[in-house]
N, C-alpha and C positions, 0 to 999 in steps of 0.2 A: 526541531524543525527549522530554524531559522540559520543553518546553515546550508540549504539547496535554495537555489532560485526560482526553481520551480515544482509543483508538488502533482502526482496524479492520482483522483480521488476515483471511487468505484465504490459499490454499494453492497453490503451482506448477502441480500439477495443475487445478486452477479456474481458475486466467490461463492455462494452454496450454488447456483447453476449449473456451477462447472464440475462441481464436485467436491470442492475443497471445503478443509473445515476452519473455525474463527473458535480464537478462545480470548476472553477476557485479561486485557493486558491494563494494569495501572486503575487508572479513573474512567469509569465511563463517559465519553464514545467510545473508547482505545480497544482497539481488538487485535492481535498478531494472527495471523496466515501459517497456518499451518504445512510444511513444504517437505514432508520426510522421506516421499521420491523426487528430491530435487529438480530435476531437470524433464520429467515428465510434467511434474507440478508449476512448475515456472513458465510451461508452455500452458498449462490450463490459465494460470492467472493471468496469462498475457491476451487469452481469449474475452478478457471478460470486455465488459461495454467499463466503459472509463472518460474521464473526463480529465485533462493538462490545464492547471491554472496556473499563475506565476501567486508566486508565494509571498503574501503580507507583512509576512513576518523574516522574511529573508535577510539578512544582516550581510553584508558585502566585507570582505575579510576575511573568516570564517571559510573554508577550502573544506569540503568535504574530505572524512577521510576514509 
């Protein structure tokens, strides 16, 4: 995570609203998004209610890739 400057957060309940599914990724909180009609799915998740924070932990350098 510390290489974006900004991160945008959104809540389980806002990805099940739309329809999409969460499965358990790493250590709990971590969840991956399920997207296996791509581009249908990517407009759902784009629907959802969300929030743009600038990111804490962001490290200047580091160029997404």
């Amino acid at each position: 995570m510390r290489r974006f400057d900004v991160v945008t957060l959104t809540t389980a309940g806002a990805i099940g609203r739309v329809g999409l599914d969460l499965i358990p990724t790493f250590r709990r909180p971590h969840y991956s998004v399920l997207l296996p009609a791509l581009d249908a799915d990517i407009s759902r998740l784009m629907e959802c209610e969300n929030e743009v924070r600038t990111n804490p932990h962001f490290e200047a350098g580091e160029a997404p890739s």
